[in-house]
N, C-alpha and C positions, 0 to 999 in steps of 0.2 A: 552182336557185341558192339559194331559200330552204330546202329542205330539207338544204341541203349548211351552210348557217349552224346552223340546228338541232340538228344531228348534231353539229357542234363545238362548239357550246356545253355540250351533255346531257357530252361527251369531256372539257372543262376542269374541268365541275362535277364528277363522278364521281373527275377528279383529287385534285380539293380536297379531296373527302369523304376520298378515300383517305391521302392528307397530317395530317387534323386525329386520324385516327379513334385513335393512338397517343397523341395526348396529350390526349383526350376520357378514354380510360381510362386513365391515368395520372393524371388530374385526379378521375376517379369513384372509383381504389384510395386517395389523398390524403383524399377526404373520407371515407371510410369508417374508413380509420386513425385518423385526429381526431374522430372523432365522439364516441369514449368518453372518458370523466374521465380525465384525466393523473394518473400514482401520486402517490400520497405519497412524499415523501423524508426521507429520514432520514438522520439527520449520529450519530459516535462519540462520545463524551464523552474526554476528558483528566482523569484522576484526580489529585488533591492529597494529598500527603502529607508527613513528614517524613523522609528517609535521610541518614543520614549516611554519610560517606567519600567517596574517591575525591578529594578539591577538589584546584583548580588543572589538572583534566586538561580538553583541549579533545577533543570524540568528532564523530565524523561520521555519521550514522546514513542506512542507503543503504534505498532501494525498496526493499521484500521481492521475492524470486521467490515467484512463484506457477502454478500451471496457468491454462490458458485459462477452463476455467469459474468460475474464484476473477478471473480480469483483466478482472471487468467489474461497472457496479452494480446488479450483480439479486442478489435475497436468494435465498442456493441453497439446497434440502432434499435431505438423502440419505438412501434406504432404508437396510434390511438388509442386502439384496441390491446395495446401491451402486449404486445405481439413481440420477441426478441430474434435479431440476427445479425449478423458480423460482416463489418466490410471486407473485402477480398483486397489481398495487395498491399496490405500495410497490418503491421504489428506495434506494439509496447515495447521499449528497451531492454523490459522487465518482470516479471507479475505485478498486476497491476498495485492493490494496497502495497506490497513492499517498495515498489517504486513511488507511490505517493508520500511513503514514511519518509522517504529518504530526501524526498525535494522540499517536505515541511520545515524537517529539521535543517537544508540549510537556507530556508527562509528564514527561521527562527536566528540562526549563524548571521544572517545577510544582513535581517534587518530589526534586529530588536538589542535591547540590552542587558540578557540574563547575563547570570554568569558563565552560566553551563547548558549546553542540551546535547542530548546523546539517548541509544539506543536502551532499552532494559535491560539486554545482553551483556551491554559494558561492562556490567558492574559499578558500576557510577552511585555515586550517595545521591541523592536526589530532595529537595522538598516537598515538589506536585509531580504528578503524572499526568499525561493528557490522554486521555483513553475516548477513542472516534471511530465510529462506522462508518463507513463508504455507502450512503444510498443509493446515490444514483451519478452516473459516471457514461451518457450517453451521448447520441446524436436522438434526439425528437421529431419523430414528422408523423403529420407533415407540413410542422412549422420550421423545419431545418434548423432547430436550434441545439448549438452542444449548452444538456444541463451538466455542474456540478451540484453536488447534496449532500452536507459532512455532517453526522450528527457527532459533538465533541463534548467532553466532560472534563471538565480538575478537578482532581483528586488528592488530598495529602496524602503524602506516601508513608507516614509514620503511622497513622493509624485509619485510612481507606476510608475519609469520610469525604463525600461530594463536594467539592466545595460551589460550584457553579456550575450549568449546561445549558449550551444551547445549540442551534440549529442553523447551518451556512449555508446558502445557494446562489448561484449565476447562474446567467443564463446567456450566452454568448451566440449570435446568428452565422449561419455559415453557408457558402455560397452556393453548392454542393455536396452531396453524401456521397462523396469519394477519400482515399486515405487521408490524402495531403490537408485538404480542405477539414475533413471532419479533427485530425491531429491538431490543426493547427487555433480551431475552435475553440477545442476540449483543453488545452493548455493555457487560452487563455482564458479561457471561466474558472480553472482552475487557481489558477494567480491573484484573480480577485480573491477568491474563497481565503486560500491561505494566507494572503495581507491581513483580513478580516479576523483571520484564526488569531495570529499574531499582536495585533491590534485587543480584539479581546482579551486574551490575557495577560499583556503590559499592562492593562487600564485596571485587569483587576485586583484583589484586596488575596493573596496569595499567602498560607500559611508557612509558615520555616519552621525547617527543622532543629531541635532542639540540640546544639549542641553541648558534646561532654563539658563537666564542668561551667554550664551555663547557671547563672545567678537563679533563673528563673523554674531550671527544674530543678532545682536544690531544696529542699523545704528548710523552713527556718530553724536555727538550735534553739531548743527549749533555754529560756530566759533561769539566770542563774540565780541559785536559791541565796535568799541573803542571812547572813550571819543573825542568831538570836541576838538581842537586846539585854 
């Protein structure tokens, strides 16, 4: 009788062991992950300057597309060969295209003179949209250069016709492919691109939206019949 107590006890415990033993090491992979120093993070800058044109237009400026390895906040390096890998010790503020949306639109704030720029989320009446893919967003070697590569388009938003598109790059040199240095690259080839952005379309020929009770989408009243003779 006592050895039949024995046996079921060594049976419960052995359970237990076998219960805990997944989240022992799930607890030992936790501390070894956190053991090391947390990156550094790094935020874009939003450039100031003066542009003239374009006033009175409201723009909607939407998330870039991008690839998967540009939709995340690690600092990417591409070889020659196109070979892709991430620097260690430094991160984005952010996801990368949502944090570029966000630094465009207050370049477009900082330095131009629409009347309105804001998110598509907003809810915002809009005349154009600016719809842009994020190509390339790296550090290059082994010329140590941070490129930016924005492919942009305006769009009327009243009825989705293209209005213009084209294609941004810098190329900014950096001293080393470590966080600080490749951050501090990419930000600022960055800042050229989106002056550029900005600059493009103050200068260009930008369609409005038609608003209610406008002369121009009113069609004309049929000319009154005139009395017989």
């Amino acid at each position: 009788m006592r050895g039949s107590s024995v046996s079921l006890l060594q049976t419960e415990r052995a359970g237990l062991f076998r219960g805990l033993a997944p989240v022992l090491v799930l607890a030992a992979l936790t501390g070894a992950c956190s053991s090391g120093p947390a990156p550094a993070t790094f935020d874009l800058s939003a450039p100031t300057s003066r542009i003239r044109g374009a006033a009175g237009v409201q723009l909607l400026v939407n998330e870039p597309a991008a690839l998967q390895a540009l939709s995340t906040q690690q600092i990417l390096v591409k070889d020659a060969s196109g070979s892709v890998s991430f620097i260690g010790g430094g991160q984005w503020a952010d996801n990368l295209p949502r944090l570029i949306q966000t630094r465009l639109i207050n370049t477009f704030e900082n330095a131009s003179q629409l009347r309105g720029v804001a998110r598509p989320s907003s809810g915002a009446v809009a005349d154009v949209q600016l719809i842009s893919e994020l190509r390339r967003f790296e550090i290059a070697t082994p010329e140590n250069e941070a490129v930016a590569e924005i492919s942009v388009k305006i769009v009327a938003d009243q009825n989705g016709r293209i209005v213009n598109g084209r294609i941004f790059r810098a190329r900014v040199p950096t001293s080393s492919v470590d966080a600080p240095n490749a951050a501090r690259a990419l930000d600022e080839a960055l800042s050229v691109v989106m002056l550029d952005i900005v600059r493009w379309v103050s200068g260009s020929h930008l369609p409005r939206r038609e608003e209610p009770g406008d002369v121009s989408s009113q069609s004309q009243a049929p000319a009154k019949e005139q009395a017989p003779t």
